[in-house]
C-alpha positions as CSV (number, residue, x, y, z in Angstrom):
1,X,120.5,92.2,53.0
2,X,122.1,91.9,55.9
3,X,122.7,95.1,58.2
4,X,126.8,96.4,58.6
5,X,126.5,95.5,62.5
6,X,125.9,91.9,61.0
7,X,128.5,91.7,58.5
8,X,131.8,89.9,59.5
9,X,134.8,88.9,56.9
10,X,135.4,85.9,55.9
11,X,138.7,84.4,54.9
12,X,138.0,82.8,51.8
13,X,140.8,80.5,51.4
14,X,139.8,78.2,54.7
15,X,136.7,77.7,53.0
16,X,136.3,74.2,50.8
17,X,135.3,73.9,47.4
18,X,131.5,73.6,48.2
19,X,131.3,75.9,50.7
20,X,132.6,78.4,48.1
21,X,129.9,77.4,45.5
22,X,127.3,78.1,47.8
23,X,128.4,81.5,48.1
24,X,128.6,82.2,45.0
25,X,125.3,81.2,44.3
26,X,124.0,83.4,47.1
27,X,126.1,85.9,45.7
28,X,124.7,85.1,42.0
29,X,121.1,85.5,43.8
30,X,121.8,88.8,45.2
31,X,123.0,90.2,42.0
32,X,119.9,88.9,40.4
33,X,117.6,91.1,42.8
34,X,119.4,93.8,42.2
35,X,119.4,93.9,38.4
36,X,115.7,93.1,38.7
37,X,115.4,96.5,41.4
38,X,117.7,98.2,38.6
39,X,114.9,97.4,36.0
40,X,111.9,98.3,38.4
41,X,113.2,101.2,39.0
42,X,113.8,102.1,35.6
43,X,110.3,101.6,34.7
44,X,109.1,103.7,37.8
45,X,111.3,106.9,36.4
46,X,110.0,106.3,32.7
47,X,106.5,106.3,34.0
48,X,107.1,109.5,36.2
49,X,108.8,111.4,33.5
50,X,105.9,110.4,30.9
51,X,103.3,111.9,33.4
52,X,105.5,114.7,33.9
53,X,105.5,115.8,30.1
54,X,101.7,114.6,29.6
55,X,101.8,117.8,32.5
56,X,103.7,119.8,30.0
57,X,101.5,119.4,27.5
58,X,98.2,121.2,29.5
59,X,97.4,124.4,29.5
60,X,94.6,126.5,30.3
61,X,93.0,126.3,26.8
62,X,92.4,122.7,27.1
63,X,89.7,123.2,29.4
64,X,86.2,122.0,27.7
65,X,88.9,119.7,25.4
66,X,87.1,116.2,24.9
67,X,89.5,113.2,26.4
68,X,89.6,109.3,26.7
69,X,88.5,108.6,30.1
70,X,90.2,105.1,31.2
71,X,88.1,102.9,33.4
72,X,90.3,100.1,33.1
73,X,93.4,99.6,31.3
74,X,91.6,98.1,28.2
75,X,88.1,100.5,28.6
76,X,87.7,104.1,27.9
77,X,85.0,106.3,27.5
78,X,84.7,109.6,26.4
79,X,84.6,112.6,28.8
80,X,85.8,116.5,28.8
81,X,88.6,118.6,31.0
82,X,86.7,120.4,33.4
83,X,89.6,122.1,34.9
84,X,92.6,122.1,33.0
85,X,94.5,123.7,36.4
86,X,94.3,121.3,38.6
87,X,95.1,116.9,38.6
88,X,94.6,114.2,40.1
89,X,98.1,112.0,40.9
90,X,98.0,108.8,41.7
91,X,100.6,108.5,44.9
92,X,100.0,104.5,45.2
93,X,97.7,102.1,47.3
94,X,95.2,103.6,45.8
95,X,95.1,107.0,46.9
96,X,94.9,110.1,44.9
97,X,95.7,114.0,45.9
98,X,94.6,117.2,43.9
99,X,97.3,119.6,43.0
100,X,97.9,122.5,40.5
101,X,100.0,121.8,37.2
102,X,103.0,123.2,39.1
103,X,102.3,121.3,42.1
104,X,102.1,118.4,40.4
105,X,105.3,119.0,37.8
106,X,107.1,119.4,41.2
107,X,105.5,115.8,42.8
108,X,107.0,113.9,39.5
109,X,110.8,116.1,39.6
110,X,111.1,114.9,43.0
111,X,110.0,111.5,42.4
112,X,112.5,111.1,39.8
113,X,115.2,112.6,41.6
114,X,114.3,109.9,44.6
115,X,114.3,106.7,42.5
116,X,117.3,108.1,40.6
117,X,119.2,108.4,44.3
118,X,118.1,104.8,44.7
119,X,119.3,103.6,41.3
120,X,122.8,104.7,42.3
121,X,122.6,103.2,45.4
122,X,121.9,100.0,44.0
123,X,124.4,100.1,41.5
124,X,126.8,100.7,43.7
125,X,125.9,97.6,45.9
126,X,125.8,95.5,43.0
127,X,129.5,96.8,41.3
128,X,130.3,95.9,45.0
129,X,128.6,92.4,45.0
130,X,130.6,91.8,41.4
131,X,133.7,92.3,42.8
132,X,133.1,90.0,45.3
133,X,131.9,87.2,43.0
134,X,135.0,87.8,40.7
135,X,136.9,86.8,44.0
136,X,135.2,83.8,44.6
137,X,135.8,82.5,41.1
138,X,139.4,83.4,41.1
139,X,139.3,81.7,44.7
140,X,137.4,78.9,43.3
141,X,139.4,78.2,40.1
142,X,142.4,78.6,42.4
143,X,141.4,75.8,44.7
144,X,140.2,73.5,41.8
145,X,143.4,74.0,40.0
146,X,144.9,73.1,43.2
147,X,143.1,70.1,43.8
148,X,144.1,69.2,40.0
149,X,147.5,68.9,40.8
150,X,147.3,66.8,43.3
151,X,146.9,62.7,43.2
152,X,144.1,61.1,45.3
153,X,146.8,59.5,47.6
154,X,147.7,63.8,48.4
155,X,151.0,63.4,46.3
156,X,152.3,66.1,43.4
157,X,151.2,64.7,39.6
158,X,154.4,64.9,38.0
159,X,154.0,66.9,34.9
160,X,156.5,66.5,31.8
Protein backbone atom coordinates (compact mmCIF):
# COMPACT_ATOMS: atom_id res chain seq x y z
CA UNK A 1 0.00 0.00 0.00
CA UNK A 2 1.21 3.06 -0.69
CA UNK A 3 2.66 5.37 2.19
CA UNK A 4 0.27 8.86 3.12
CA UNK A 5 3.47 11.03 1.88
CA UNK A 6 2.69 9.15 -1.56
CA UNK A 7 -0.92 9.48 -1.76
CA UNK A 8 -2.31 12.35 -3.93
CA UNK A 9 -6.24 12.92 -4.95
CA UNK A 10 -7.39 12.34 -7.86
CA UNK A 11 -10.32 13.99 -9.52
CA UNK A 12 -12.27 11.28 -10.79
CA UNK A 13 -14.38 12.89 -13.28
CA UNK A 14 -11.30 13.87 -15.78
CA UNK A 15 -10.60 10.46 -15.79
CA UNK A 16 -12.11 8.30 -19.08
CA UNK A 17 -14.05 5.28 -18.95
CA UNK A 18 -10.95 2.90 -18.94
CA UNK A 19 -8.93 4.59 -16.88
CA UNK A 20 -11.77 4.28 -14.32
CA UNK A 21 -11.98 0.50 -14.82
CA UNK A 22 -8.56 -0.03 -14.07
CA UNK A 23 -8.95 1.54 -10.81
CA UNK A 24 -11.47 -0.21 -9.93
CA UNK A 25 -9.90 -3.31 -10.54
CA UNK A 26 -6.92 -2.29 -8.51
CA UNK A 27 -9.23 -1.22 -6.04
CA UNK A 28 -11.19 -4.81 -6.40
CA UNK A 29 -7.53 -6.32 -5.82
CA UNK A 30 -6.84 -4.46 -2.72
CA UNK A 31 -10.01 -5.38 -1.20
CA UNK A 32 -9.33 -8.92 -2.08
CA UNK A 33 -5.90 -8.89 0.10
CA UNK A 34 -7.54 -7.52 2.66
CA UNK A 35 -10.40 -9.97 3.13
CA UNK A 36 -7.82 -12.66 2.64
CA UNK A 37 -5.55 -10.75 5.79
CA UNK A 38 -9.11 -10.60 7.55
CA UNK A 39 -9.31 -14.42 7.25
CA UNK A 40 -5.58 -15.09 8.21
CA UNK A 41 -5.91 -13.34 10.87
CA UNK A 42 -8.88 -14.90 12.03
CA UNK A 43 -7.28 -18.18 11.95
CA UNK A 44 -4.07 -16.90 13.87
CA UNK A 45 -6.50 -15.69 17.01
CA UNK A 46 -8.55 -19.05 16.87
CA UNK A 47 -5.29 -20.91 17.01
CA UNK A 48 -4.01 -18.66 19.97
CA UNK A 49 -7.15 -18.86 21.95
CA UNK A 50 -7.20 -22.86 21.46
CA UNK A 51 -3.62 -23.08 22.91
CA UNK A 52 -4.61 -20.69 25.47
CA UNK A 53 -7.56 -22.98 26.94
CA UNK A 54 -5.46 -26.35 26.07
CA UNK A 55 -3.20 -24.01 28.99
CA UNK A 56 -6.32 -23.91 31.05
CA UNK A 57 -6.85 -27.23 31.08
CA UNK A 58 -3.18 -28.19 32.94
CA UNK A 59 -2.67 -28.43 36.23
CA UNK A 60 -0.18 -29.72 38.41
CA UNK A 61 -1.89 -33.24 38.75
CA UNK A 62 -1.27 -33.95 35.17
CA UNK A 63 2.17 -34.47 35.73
CA UNK A 64 3.20 -38.36 35.02
CA UNK A 65 -0.33 -38.10 32.66
CA UNK A 66 0.37 -40.17 29.38
CA UNK A 67 -0.07 -37.79 26.11
CA UNK A 68 0.02 -38.10 22.20
CA UNK A 69 3.38 -36.84 21.28
CA UNK A 70 3.05 -35.32 17.52
CA UNK A 71 6.05 -35.72 15.38
CA UNK A 72 4.37 -34.61 12.42
CA UNK A 73 0.96 -33.52 11.79
CA UNK A 74 -0.30 -37.02 10.76
CA UNK A 75 2.27 -39.11 13.42
CA UNK A 76 2.04 -39.42 17.07
CA UNK A 77 3.58 -41.47 19.50
CA UNK A 78 2.97 -41.93 22.95
CA UNK A 79 4.85 -40.09 25.69
CA UNK A 80 4.19 -38.70 29.48
CA UNK A 81 4.05 -34.89 31.09
CA UNK A 82 7.11 -34.57 32.81
CA UNK A 83 6.53 -31.20 34.12
CA UNK A 84 3.10 -30.08 33.99
CA UNK A 85 4.50 -26.29 35.13
CA UNK A 86 6.31 -25.40 32.55
CA UNK A 87 5.70 -25.39 28.13
CA UNK A 88 7.12 -25.15 25.38
CA UNK A 89 5.43 -22.22 22.79
CA UNK A 90 6.06 -22.17 19.57
CA UNK A 91 6.86 -18.28 18.72
CA UNK A 92 7.46 -18.98 14.73
CA UNK A 93 10.52 -19.71 12.35
CA UNK A 94 10.98 -22.42 14.29
CA UNK A 95 11.88 -21.35 17.52
CA UNK A 96 10.56 -22.37 20.77
CA UNK A 97 10.85 -20.55 24.49
CA UNK A 98 10.12 -22.27 27.91
CA UNK A 99 7.70 -20.53 30.20
CA UNK A 100 5.43 -21.30 33.28
CA UNK A 101 1.52 -21.85 32.68
CA UNK A 102 1.14 -18.17 33.62
CA UNK A 103 3.83 -17.01 31.52
CA UNK A 104 2.61 -18.61 28.80
CA UNK A 105 -1.42 -17.77 29.32
CA UNK A 106 0.04 -14.23 29.27
CA UNK A 107 2.22 -14.89 25.74
CA UNK A 108 -1.30 -16.06 23.96
CA UNK A 109 -3.66 -12.90 25.85
CA UNK A 110 -1.27 -10.60 24.28
CA UNK A 111 -1.04 -12.33 21.07
CA UNK A 112 -4.69 -12.08 20.72
CA UNK A 113 -4.95 -8.69 21.81
CA UNK A 114 -2.18 -7.86 18.85
CA UNK A 115 -3.85 -9.57 15.97
CA UNK A 116 -7.15 -8.27 17.17
CA UNK A 117 -5.60 -4.45 16.96
CA UNK A 118 -4.61 -5.51 13.54
CA UNK A 119 -7.98 -6.96 12.54
CA UNK A 120 -9.47 -3.53 13.25
CA UNK A 121 -6.96 -1.80 11.47
CA UNK A 122 -7.71 -3.69 8.44
CA UNK A 123 -11.21 -3.35 8.59
CA UNK A 124 -11.02 -0.08 8.70
CA UNK A 125 -8.83 0.21 5.54
CA UNK A 126 -11.04 -1.93 3.73
CA UNK A 127 -14.63 -0.03 4.84
CA UNK A 128 -12.36 2.80 3.55
CA UNK A 129 -11.28 1.06 0.24
CA UNK A 130 -15.38 0.18 -0.16
CA UNK A 131 -16.27 3.58 -0.15
CA UNK A 132 -13.99 4.39 -2.54
CA UNK A 133 -15.06 1.60 -5.04
CA UNK A 134 -18.76 2.61 -4.51
CA UNK A 135 -17.44 6.03 -5.94
CA UNK A 136 -15.96 4.72 -8.82
CA UNK A 137 -19.07 2.82 -9.82
CA UNK A 138 -21.39 5.68 -9.29
CA UNK A 139 -18.60 7.63 -11.33
CA UNK A 140 -18.41 4.93 -13.75
CA UNK A 141 -22.24 4.33 -14.35
CA UNK A 142 -22.36 8.16 -14.41
CA UNK A 143 -20.02 8.44 -17.30
CA UNK A 144 -21.52 5.46 -19.22
CA UNK A 145 -24.91 6.76 -18.91
CA UNK A 146 -23.44 9.78 -20.22
CA UNK A 147 -21.87 8.45 -23.03
CA UNK A 148 -25.42 6.71 -23.68
CA UNK A 149 -27.02 9.69 -24.40
CA UNK A 150 -25.02 10.84 -26.66
CA UNK A 151 -24.89 10.07 -30.66
CA UNK A 152 -21.56 9.03 -32.21
CA UNK A 153 -21.48 12.36 -34.29
CA UNK A 154 -21.43 14.11 -30.18
CA UNK A 155 -25.15 15.13 -30.66
CA UNK A 156 -28.15 14.66 -27.84
CA UNK A 157 -30.38 11.25 -28.76
CA UNK A 158 -33.67 12.67 -28.71
CA UNK A 159 -35.76 10.68 -26.42
CA UNK A 160 -39.77 10.55 -26.74
Amino acid sequence: MARPEELQAVDLSKLNIQQLVQVKMQVDQELNLLQDSMHSLKVAVNRFLDAKESLEKMTPECTGRGIMVPLTSSVYISGRIADASKVLLDIGTGFFIQRDLEGARDYFQRKVAFVKDQTEKIQAIGLEKSKIREVLVDVIETKLSQTASVSPKGKPTSRS
